[in-house]
C-alpha positions in Angstrom: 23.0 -5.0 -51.6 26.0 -3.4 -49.9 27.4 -0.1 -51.0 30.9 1.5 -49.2 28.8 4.7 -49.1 26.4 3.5 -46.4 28.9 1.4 -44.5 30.7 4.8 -44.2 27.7 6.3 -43.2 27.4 4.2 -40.5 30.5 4.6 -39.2 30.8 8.4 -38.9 27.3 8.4 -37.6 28.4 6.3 -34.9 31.3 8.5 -34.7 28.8 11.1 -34.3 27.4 9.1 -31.1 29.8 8.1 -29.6 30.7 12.2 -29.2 27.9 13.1 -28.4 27.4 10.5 -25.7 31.0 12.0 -24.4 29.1 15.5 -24.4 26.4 13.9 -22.4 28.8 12.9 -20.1 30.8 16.2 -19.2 27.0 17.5 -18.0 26.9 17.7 -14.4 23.4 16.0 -13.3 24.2 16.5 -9.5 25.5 12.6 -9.4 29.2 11.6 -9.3 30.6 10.9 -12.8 34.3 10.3 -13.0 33.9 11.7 -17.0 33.3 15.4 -15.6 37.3 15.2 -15.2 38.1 14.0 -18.2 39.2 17.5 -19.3 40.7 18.5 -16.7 44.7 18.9 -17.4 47.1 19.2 -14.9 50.4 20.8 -15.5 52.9 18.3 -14.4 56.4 19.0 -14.5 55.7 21.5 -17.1 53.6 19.4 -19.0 49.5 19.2 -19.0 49.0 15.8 -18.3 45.6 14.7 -18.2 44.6 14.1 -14.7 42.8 10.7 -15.1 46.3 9.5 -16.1 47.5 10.9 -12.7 45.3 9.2 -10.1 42.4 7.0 -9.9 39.4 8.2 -9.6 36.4 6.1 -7.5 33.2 7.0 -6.3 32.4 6.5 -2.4 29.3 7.8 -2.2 27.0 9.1 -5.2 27.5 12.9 -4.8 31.6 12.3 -4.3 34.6 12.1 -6.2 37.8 10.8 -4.3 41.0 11.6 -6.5 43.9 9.8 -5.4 47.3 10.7 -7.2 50.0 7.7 -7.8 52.7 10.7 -6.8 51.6 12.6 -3.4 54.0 15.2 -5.0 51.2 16.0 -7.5 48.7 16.4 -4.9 49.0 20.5 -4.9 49.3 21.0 -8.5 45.7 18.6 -9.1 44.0 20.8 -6.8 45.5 24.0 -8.4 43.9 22.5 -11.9 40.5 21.6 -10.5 39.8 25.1 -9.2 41.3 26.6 -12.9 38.8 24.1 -14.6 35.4 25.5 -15.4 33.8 22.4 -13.2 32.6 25.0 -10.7 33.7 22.4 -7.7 35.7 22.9 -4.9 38.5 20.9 -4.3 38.9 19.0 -0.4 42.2 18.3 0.1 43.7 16.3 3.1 46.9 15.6 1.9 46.7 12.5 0.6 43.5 12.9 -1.5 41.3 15.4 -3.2 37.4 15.2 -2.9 35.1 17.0 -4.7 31.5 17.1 -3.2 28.9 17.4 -6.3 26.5 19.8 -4.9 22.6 18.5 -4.9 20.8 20.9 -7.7 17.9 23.5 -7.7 14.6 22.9 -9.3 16.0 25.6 -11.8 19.6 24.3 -12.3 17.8 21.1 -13.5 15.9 22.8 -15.8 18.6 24.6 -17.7 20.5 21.2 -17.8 17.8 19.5 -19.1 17.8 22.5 -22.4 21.7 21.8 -22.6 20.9 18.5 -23.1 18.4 18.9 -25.9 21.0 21.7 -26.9 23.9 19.0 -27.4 21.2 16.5 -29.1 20.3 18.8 -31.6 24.4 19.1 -32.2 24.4 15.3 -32.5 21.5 15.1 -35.1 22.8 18.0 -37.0 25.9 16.3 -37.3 23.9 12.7 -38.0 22.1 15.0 -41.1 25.4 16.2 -42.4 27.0 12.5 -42.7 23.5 11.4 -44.5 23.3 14.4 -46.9 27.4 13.6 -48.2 26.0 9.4 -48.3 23.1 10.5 -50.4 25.5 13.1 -52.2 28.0 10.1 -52.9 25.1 8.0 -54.5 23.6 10.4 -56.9 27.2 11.2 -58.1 27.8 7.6 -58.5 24.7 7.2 -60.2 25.6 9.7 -62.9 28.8 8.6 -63.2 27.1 5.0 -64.1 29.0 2.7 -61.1 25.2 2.0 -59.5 21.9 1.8 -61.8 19.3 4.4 -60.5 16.9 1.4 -59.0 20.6 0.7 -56.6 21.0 4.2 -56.1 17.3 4.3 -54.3 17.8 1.4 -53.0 20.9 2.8 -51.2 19.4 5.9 -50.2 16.7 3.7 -48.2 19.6 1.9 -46.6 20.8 5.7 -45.7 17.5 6.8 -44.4 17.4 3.7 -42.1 20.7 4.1 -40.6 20.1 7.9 -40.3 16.7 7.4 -38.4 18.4 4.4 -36.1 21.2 7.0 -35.2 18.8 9.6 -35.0 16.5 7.7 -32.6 19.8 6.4 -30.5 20.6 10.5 -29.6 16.6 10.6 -28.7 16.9 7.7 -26.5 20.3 9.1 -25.1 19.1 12.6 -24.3 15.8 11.2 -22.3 17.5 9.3 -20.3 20.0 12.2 -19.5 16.9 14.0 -19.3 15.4 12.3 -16.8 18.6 11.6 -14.8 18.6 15.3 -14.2 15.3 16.2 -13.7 14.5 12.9 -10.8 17.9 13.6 -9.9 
């Protein structure tokens, strides 16, 4: 049995993922990871353009960033962003392109990434919880208002239940291996 409240379930649960696995992927682990500049906006002839529509971004080595602007014009105002942004990197610039060195962490550091990272899980399961308690809202309300008998209704809210726990395991799975990216580093 298919009900349109678990399909929607499902797909603002993995709307809930897919968020949080962006969260993940602004965390600096002390690797290279073109996503840290996704937020970084560059004011570009008066209006903030994001910069990873401004230049391509590669890695050379694992603990670099090269930026490389399609207009050399931009060059000043990109490195003027990067040191507003909250990335806590310097910018290298050479003149024709910006490199940001990731620095290599402390024992510590690692440690207190590792708690954002169950920090932003938690977010992610809340958020998992809060889709599954409106499904399961939906299907008692359609139970009373007799569109599913009450054997469909639990029926249903085991098809909730399932979907919640393979989100819910997913963010688990997620966070250890963000986990452990930071902590082996």
């Amino acid at each position: 049995m298919n009900n349109e409240v678990v399909k929607k379930a499902q797909a603002n649960m993995d709307k809930s993922i897919v968020v949080f696995e962006k969260n993940l992927g602004a965390i600096r682990a002390g690797v290279a990871n073109a996503a840290l500049l996704d937020g970084v906006k560059v004011d570009y002839y008066g209006a903030p353009t994001p910069l990873t529509q401004m230049s391509s971004i590669t890695i050379p080595e694992p603990r670099v960033l090269l930026i490389t602007p399609y207009d050399q014009n931009s060059l000043d105002d990109i490195e003027h962003a990067l040191l507003a942004s909250n990335l806590g990197l310097t910018p290298a610039n050479d003149g024709k392109v910006i490199r940001l060195v990731i620095p290599q962490l402390t024992g510590e550091r690692r440690q207190e990434i590792a708690k954002e990272v169950s920090k932003i899980a938690e977010e992610g399961k809340i958020a998992i919880r809060n889709v599954r308690r409106d499904a399961m809202n939906s299907l008692k309300k359609q139970q009373k208002n007799d569109e599913i008998t009450e054997d469909e209704q639990r029926h249903l809210e085991k098809d909730v239940q399932r979907v919640t726990d393979e989100a819910t395991k997913k963010i688990d799975d997620l966070a250890e291996k963000k986990r452990k990216e930071i902590t082996q580093g």
